[in-house]
C-alpha positions in Angstrom: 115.6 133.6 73.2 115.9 130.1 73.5 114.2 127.5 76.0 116.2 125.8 78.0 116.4 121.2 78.3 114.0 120.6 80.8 115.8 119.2 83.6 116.0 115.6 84.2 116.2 113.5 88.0 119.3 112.0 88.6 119.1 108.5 89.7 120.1 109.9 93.3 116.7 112.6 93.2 115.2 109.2 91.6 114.9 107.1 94.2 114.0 109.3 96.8 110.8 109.8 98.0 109.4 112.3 100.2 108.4 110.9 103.8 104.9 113.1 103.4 104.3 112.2 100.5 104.9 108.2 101.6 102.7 108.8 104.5 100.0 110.5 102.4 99.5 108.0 99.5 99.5 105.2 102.3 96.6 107.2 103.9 94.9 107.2 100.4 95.0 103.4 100.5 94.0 102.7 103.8 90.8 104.6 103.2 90.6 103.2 100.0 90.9 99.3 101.2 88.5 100.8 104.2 85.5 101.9 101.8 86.2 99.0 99.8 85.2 96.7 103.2 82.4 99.3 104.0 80.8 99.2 100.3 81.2 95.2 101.0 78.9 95.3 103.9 76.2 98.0 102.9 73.6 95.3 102.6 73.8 94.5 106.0 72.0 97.7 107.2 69.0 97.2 104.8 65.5 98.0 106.0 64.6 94.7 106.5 67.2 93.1 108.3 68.6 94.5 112.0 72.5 94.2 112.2 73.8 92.0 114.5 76.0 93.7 117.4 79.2 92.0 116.1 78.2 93.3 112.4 77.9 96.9 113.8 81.0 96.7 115.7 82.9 95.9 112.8 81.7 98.4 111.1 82.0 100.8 113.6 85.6 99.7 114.1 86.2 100.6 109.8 85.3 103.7 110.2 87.4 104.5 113.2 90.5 103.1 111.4 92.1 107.0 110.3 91.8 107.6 114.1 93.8 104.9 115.0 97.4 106.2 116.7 99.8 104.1 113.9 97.5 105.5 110.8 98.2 105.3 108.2 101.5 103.1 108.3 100.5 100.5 111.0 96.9 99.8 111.1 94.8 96.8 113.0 92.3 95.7 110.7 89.0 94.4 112.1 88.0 90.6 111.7 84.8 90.5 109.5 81.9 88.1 111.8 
């Protein structure tokens, strides 16, 4: 019994790539870009200092980004104060 060649893309199956798939890794980077900004602006919830209302609103609006109607594809990104 012998194996057979594993099969090989064509160029064709190659350049294809799967809409979900698209949609799914861009997902991955959004939220990856979003905790990036997130981690960026821990320190300004510290114990001694009180956020300002622009700072909470910005943060507020990063962690609404995955509800935002064009997520993951078209995404408004807040503007840091």
């Amino acid at each position: 019994m012998s194996e057979e060649p594993e099969r090989t893309q064509t160029e064709e199956e190659a350049q294809y790539i799967d809409p979900a798939e698209l949609e799914r890794v861009k997902a991955i980077d959004v939220r990856w870009e979003r905790d990036r900004l997130l981690a960026e602006t821990d320190w300004w919830g510290v114990s001694d200092q009180t956020m300002t209302q622009a700072q909470t609103d910005y943060r507020k609006a990063l962690r609404d980004i995955p509800q935002q109607s064009g997520f993951p594809s078209d995404v408004t990104w807040p503007t840091k104060p």
